[in-house]
C-alpha positions in Angstrom: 82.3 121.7 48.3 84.3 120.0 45.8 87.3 121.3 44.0 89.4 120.3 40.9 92.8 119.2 41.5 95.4 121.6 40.8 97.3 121.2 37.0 100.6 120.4 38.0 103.4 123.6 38.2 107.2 123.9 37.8 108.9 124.4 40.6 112.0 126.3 41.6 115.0 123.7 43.1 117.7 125.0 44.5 119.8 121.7 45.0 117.7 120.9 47.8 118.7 117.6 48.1 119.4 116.8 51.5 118.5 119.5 53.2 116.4 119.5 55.9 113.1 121.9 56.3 110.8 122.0 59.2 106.8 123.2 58.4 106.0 123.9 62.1 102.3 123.8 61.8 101.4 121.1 59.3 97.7 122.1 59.0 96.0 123.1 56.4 98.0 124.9 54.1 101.6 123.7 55.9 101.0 119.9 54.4 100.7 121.1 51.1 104.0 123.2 51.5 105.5 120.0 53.0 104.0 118.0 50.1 106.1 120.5 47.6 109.2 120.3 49.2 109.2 117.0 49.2 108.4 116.9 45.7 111.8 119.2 45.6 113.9 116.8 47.4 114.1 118.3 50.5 114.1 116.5 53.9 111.1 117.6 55.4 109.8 117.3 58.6 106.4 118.6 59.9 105.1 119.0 63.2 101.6 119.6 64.4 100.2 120.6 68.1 98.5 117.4 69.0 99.1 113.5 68.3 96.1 112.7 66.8 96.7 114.9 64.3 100.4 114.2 63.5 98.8 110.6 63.5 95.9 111.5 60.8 99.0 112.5 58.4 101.1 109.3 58.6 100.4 108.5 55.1 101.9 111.5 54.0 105.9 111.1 52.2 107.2 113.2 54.8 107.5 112.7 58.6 105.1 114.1 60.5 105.8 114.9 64.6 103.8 115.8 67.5 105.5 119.0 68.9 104.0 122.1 70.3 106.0 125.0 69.6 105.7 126.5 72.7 107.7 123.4 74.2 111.5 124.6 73.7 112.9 121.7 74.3 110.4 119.4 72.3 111.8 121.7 69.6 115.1 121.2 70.6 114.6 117.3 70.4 114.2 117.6 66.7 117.4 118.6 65.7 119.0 121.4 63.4 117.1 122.4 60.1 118.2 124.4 57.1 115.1 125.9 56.5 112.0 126.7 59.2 108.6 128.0 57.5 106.5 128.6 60.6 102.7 127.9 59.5 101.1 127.3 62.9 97.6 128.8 63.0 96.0 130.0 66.8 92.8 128.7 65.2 91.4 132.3 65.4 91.9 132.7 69.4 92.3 135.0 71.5 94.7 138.2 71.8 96.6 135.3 74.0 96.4 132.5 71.6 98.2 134.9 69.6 100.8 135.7 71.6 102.1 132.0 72.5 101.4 131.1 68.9 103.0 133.8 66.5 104.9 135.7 68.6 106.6 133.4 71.6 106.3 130.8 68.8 108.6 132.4 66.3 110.7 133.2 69.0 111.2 130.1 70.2 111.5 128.6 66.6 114.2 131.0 65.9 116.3 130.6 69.2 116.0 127.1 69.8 116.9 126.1 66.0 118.9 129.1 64.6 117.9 128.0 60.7 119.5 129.2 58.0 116.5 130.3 56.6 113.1 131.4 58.6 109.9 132.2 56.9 107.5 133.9 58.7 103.6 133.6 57.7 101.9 136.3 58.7 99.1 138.1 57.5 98.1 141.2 55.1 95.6 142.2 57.8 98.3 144.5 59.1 97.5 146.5 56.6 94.7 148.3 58.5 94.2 151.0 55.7 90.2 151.6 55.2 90.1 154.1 51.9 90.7 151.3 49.0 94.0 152.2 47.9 96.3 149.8 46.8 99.1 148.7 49.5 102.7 147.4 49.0 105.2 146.3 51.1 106.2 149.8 51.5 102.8 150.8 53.1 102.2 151.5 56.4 100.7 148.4 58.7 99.5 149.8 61.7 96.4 147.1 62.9 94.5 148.7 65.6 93.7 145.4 66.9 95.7 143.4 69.4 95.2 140.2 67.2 97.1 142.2 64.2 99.7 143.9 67.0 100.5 140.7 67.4 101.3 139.6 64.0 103.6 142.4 63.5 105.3 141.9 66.8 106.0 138.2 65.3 107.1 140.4 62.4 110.2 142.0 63.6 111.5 139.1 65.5 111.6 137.5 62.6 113.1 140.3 60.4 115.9 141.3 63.6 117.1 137.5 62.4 117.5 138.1 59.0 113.9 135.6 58.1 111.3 136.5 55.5 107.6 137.7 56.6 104.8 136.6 54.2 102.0 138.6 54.0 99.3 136.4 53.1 95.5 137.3 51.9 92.8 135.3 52.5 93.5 131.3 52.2 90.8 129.7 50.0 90.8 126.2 48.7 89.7 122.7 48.6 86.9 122.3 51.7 87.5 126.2 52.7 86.8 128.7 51.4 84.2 131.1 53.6 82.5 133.4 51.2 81.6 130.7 49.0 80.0 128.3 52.0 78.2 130.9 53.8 76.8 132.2 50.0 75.5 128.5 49.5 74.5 127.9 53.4 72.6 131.2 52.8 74.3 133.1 55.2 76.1 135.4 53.3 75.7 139.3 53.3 76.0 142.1 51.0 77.7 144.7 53.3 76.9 148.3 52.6 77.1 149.2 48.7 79.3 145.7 48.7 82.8 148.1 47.4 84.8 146.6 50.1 88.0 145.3 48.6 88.7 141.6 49.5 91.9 140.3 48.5 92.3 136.6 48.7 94.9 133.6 47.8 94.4 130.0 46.8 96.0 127.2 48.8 98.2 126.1 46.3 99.4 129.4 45.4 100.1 130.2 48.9 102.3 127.2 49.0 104.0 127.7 46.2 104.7 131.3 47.4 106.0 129.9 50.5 108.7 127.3 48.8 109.6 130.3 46.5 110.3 132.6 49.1 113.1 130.3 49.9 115.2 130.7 46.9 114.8 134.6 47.2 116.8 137.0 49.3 114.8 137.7 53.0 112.1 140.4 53.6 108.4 141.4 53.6 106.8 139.9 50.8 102.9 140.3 49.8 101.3 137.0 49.0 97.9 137.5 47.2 96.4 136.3 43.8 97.4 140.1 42.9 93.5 140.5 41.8 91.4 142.3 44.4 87.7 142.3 44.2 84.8 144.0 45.4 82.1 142.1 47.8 79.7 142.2 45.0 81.6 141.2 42.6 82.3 137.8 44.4 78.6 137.4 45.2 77.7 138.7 41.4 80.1 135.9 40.2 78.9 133.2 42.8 75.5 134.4 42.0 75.5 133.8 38.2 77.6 130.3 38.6 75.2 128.8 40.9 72.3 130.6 39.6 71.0 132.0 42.8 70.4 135.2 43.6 72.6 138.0 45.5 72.8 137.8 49.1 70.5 140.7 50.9 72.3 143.8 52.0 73.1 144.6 55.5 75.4 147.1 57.7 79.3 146.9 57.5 80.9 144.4 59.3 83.5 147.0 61.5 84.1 143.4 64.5 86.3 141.0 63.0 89.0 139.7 64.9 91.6 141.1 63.0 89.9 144.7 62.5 87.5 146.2 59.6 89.8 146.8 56.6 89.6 148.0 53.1 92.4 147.7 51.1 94.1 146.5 47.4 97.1 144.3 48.1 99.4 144.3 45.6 102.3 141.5 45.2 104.1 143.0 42.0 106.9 142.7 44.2 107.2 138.8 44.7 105.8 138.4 40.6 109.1 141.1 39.5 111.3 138.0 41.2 109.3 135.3 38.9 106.4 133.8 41.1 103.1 133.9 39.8 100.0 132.3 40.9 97.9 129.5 39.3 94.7 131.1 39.8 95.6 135.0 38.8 91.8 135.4 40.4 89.2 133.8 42.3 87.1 133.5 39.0 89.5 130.7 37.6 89.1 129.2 40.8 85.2 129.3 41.0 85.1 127.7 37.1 
């Protein structure tokens, strides 16, 4: 799945020169972050779990390190930082890959390098709410999983120390993007009456979200293409692009990891402070 690069966006600077930023969890959204603030001037430094694949980013502009997060004093080794955006993934694991990697990983990240600034990316599946309505910051997020009790647990560390949580929706971009590949691979299924509310987020809006939130005072901040849509709406919109037709129909899907939810997440909070997204829907996306 091929997708066209992204038209080139202003970015905020906020005399960055100089100062240094660590993207713990240079994957795939934290290198395009780190790509960004580089672009900005910032020193920037990102780290990755394993060597090979701090090795298969050595042509990037920035420095990329081998450091598991989980190893304080590997963390300690690198130094201080002005500005920590924690983007390590637990590559959907367990309840305990959760723990070590959001919350005893913020933790750690927080204690070992006291930064100036912490950003905390988190997810909008805390927002368990299953009757459709819309959901702010203000909302209640209250996941019945353990997966999303441990998001929110990496949450208030991060809040106690004055960082910023982002709420991201689903990440969809270049090479990912799941409801498109299993509608092509033919695995895709219309759940229910397909009214389920999905709320997604392309890469490169995430990450300019993420260098945004920097410039902005700290909190909880929604980050979402502010366009919900329906399950058949996507399909509808895949179908009639690829002229195929719609997925069959099927039960609910009530087992993912991070709980059944059902939900419109709204980011008019972060747009009111001047970010908007590139792709205001997944429909400029898809063209």
């Amino acid at each position: 799945m091929k997708t066209p690069p992204a038209p080139a966006r202003e970015l905020p600077c906020d005399a960055a020169l100089g100062k240094r930023v660590l993207v713990a969890g240079c994957g795939y959204l934290g290198r395009v972050v780190a790509r960004e603030l580089h672009m900005l001037g910032w020193d920037v430094t990102g780290i990755t779990r394993s060597l090979p694949s701090a090795q298969a980013l050595q042509e990037e502009p920035f420095r990329v390190l081998a450091c598991d997060i989980g190893d304080r004093a590997a963390l300690a080794a690198l130094g201080s930082f002005d500005a920590v955006i924690a983007c390590a993934s637990s590559g959907w694991g367990d309840v305990e890959s959760y723990r070590k990697v959001y919350l005893e990983g913020t933790q750690n990240l927080l204690e070992v390098l006291h930064p100036e600034h912490f950003i905390f990316t988190g997810s909008t599946s805390v927002y368990a709410q299953t009757d459709g309505t819309v959901v702010t910051e203000e909302s209640p997020a209250q996941p019945a999983r353990e997966t999303g009790q441990m998001l929110r647990a990496a949450e208030e560390v991060t809040l106690a120390a004055g960082g910023t949580v982002a709420r991201l929706a689903g990440i969809y971009g270049p090479g990912r993007w799941a409801l498109l590949s299993n509608f092509l691979d033919g695995n895709a299924v219309l759940e229910g009456d397909g009214s389920r509310w999905i709320n997604q987020i392309h890469r490169a809006d995430a990450a300019s979200a993420l260098v945004f939130l920097l410039s902005i005072p700290p909190g909880i901040y929604n980050v979402s293409d502010g366009t919900p849509a329906t399950q058949r709406e996507i399909y509808t919109a895949f179908s009639e692009h690829y002229q195929r037709p719609l997925p069959p129909t099927g039960p609910l899907n009530t087992t993912r990891k991070r709980g059944y939810t059902h939900k419109q997440v709204s980011h008019a909070k972060l747009r009111a402070l001047g970010w908007s997204p590139m792709y205001p829907s997944f429909r400029e996306a898809l063209r």
